[in-house]
N, C-alpha and C positions, 0 to 999 in steps of 0.2 A: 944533742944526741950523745949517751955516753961509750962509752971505748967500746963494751958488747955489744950494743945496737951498733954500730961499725963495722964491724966483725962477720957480723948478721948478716948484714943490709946492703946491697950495691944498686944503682939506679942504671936504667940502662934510659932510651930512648922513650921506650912504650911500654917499659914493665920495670917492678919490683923485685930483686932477687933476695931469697934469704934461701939462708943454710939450716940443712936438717940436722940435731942435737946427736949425739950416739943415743940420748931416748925415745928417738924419731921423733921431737917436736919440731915445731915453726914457728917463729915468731909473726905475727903478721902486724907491718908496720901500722903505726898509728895513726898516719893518714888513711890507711884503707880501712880500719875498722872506724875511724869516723866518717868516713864517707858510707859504711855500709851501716852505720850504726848497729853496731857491734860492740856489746859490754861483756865484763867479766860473768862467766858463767852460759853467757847465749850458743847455742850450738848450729855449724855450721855443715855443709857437705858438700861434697866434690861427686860432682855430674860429670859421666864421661860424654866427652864429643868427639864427635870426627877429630880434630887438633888434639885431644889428649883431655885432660882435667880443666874443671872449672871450678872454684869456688865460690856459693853458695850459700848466701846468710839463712837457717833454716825459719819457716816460718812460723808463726805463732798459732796457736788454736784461732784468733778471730779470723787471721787468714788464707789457713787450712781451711775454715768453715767458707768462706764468702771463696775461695777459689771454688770450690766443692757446687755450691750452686751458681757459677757464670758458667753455664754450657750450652752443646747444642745438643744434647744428646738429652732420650727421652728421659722420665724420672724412673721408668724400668731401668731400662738399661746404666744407669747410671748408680742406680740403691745395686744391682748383681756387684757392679766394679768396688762400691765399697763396701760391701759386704765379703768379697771375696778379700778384700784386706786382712782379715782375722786373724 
């Protein structure tokens, strides 16, 4: 790990710390993006929860498509919801 990842990076017990840039970036260490498999360019998003933020490996077209039809909701009401995404 070099001197900036250091700088960056504190490990606590059950989490990862890193510090935000004056450009508001984050580092996000290398274990976690290989665990989320997360490469250069993939885009990610922070879900709010009750606890505050989550982040969020964003998903791909084939798995935006295949979430899109495992439901229980009818295929009406289900073509309104995405459709009203426009």
């Amino acid at each position: 790990m070099g001197a900036s990842a250091r700088r960056l990076h504190r490990h606590t017990d059950r989490a990862v710390v890193s510090k935000v840039t004056q450009e508001g970036r984050v580092t996000i260490p290398k274990a976690i993006r290989e665990e989320l498999g997360l490469h250069p360019g993939d885009e990610v998003f922070f879900e709010r929860t009750d606890e505050g933020y989550v982040l969020r490996r964003s998903d791909g077209p084939f798995e935006r498509w295949h979430r899109a039809v495992e439901t229980d909701q009818s295929v009406e009401t289900r073509m309104e919801a995405l459709r009203g995404r426009r």
